[in-house]
C-alpha positions as CSV (number, residue, x, y, z in Angstrom):
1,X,38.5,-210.4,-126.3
2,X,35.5,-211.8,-128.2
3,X,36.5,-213.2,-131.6
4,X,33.8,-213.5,-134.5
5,X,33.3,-217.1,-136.1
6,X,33.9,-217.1,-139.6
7,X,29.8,-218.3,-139.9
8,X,29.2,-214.5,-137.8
9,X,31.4,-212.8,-140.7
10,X,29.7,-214.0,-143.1
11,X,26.3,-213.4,-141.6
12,X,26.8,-209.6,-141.5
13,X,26.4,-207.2,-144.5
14,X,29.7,-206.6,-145.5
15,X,30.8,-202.6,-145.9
16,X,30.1,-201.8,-150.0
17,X,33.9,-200.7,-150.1
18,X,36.1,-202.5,-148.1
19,X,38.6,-199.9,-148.3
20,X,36.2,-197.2,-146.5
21,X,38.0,-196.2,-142.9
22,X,35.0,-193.7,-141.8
23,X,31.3,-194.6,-141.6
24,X,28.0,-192.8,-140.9
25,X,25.3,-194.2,-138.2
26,X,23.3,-195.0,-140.8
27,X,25.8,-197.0,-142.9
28,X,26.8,-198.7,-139.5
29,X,23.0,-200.0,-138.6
30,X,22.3,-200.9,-141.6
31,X,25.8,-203.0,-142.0
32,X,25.4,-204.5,-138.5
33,X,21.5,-204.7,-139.0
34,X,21.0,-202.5,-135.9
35,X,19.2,-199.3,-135.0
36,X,20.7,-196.0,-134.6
37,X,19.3,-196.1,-131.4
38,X,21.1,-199.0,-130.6
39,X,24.1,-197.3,-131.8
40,X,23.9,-194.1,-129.9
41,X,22.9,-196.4,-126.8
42,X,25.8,-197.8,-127.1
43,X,27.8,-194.5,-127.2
44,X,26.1,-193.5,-124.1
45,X,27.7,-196.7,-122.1
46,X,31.0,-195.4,-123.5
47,X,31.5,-198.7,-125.2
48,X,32.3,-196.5,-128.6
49,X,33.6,-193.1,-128.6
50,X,32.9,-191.7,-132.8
51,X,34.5,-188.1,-133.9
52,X,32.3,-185.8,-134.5
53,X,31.8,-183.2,-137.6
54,X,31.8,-179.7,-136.9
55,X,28.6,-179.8,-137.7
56,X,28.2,-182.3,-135.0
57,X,27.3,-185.6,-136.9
58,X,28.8,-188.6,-135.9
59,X,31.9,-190.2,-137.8
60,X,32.3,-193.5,-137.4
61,X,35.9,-195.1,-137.8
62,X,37.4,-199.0,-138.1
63,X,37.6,-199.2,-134.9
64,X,34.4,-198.7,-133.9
65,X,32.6,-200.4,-136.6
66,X,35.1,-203.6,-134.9
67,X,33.8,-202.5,-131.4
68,X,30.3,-202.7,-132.3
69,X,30.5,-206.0,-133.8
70,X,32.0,-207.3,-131.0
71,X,29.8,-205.3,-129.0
72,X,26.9,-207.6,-131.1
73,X,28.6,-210.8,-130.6
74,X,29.0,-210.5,-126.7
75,X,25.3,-209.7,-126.3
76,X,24.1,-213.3,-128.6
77,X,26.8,-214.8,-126.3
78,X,24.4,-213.3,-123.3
79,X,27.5,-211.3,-121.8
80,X,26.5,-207.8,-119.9
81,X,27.3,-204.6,-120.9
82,X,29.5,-204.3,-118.4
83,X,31.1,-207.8,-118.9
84,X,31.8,-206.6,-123.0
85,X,33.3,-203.6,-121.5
86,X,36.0,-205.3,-119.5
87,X,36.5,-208.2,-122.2
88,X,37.4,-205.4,-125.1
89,X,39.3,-203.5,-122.4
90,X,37.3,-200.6,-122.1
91,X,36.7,-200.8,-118.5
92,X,40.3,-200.9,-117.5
93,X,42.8,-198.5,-120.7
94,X,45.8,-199.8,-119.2
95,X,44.9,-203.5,-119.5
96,X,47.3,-205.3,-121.8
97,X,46.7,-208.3,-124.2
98,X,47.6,-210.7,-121.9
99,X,45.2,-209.4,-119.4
100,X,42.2,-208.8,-121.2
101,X,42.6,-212.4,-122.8
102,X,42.3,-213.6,-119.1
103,X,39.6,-211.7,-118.4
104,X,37.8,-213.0,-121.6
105,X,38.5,-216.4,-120.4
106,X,37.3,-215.8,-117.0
107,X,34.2,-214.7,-118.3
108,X,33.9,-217.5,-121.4
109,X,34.2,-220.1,-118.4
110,X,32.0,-218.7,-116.2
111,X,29.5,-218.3,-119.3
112,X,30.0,-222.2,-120.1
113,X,29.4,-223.1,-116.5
114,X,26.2,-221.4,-116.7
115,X,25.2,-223.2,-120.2
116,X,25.9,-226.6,-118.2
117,X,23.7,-225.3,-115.3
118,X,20.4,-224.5,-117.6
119,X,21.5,-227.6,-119.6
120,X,21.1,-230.4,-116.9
121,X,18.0,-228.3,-115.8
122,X,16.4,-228.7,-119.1
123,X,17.5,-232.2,-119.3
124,X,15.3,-232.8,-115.8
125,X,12.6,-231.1,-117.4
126,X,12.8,-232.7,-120.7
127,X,12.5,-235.9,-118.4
128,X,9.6,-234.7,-116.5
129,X,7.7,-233.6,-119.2
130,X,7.7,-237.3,-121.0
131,X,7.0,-238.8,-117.6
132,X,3.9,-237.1,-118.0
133,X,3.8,-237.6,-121.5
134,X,3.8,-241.6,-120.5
135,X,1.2,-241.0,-118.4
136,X,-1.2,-239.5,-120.3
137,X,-0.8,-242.0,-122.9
138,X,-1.3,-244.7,-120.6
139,X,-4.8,-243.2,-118.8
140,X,-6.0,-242.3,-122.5
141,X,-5.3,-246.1,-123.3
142,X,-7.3,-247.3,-120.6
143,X,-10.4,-245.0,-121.4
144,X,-10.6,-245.9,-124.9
C-alpha cells in the first residue's frame, strides 16, 4: 500500500468540489497533472477499471482518482507497473490488508536497499571525481 506524504497532498490540484464522487478524464489529468494518455495507459495495464456512459465515455469514480494517485506516487518512488499492481492489490483480489501491507514492505525494503546501493556508488564517484579535481589543480599550479 503506498501512502501519500502530506507534502504530495498538498502538491496536487485539489478536485474544485470535494464532494464530487465521479470525474471525467479530463478533470482527472488535469487534477493529477497528467495526460489522458497516461490515463487510458493506465486503464490498459488494468491498474483502473472506470464505468463507462452509454455513450461510451469514461466515468471516473473515488476510487480510481485514489488509484491513480497512488499509481503517480509509486512511479516517483521508481516502483514498476507491475510492482504498483501487487502493492494496491490488484495483482492478487483476494489479498487482504495484512498481506498487501507485507508485500508493500517487501517491496519499500528492497527499494531502500537499492537507494543504498546507487548511494555508496555515487559516494565512490563523488570521491573520484575530486581526486581528479586535486589533480588538476595541482598540475595547473605547477604550469602557472
Amino acid at each position: 500500500m503506498i501512502l501519500l506524504t502530506p507534502y504530495e497532498r498538498s502538491k496536487m490540484k485539489t478536485s474544485p468540489n470535494p464532494e464530487k464522487t465521479r470525474f471525467s478524464i479530463s478533470e482527472l489529468a488535469d487534477e493529477l497533472d497528467i495526460s489522458t494518455r497516461s490515463i487510458r495507459f493506465y486503464e490498459e495495464k488494468g491498474l483502473i477499471q472506470p464505468e463507462r456512459t452509454q455513450g461510451n465515455h469514461r466515468i471516473y469514480r473515488k476510487r480510481d482518482r485514489t488509484r491513480l494517485k497512488l499509481i503517480l506516487r509509486g512511479k516517483r518512488l521508481g516502483y514498476s507497473l507491475d510492482e504498483i499492481a501487487e502493492m494496491i492489490g490488484m495483482a492478487e483480489f483476494d489479498m487482504d490488508e495484512i498481506e498487501q501491507l507485507k508485500k508493500s514492505l517487501a517491496y519499500g525494503d528492497k527499494k531502500l536497499r537499492e537507494v543504498d546501493e546507487r548511494m555508496e556508488e555515487l559516494q565512490v564517484l563523488k570521491q573520484d571525481l575530486y581526486a581528479v579535481r586535486q589533480k588538476i589543480l595541482s598540475r595547473l599550479a605547477e604550469i602557472e
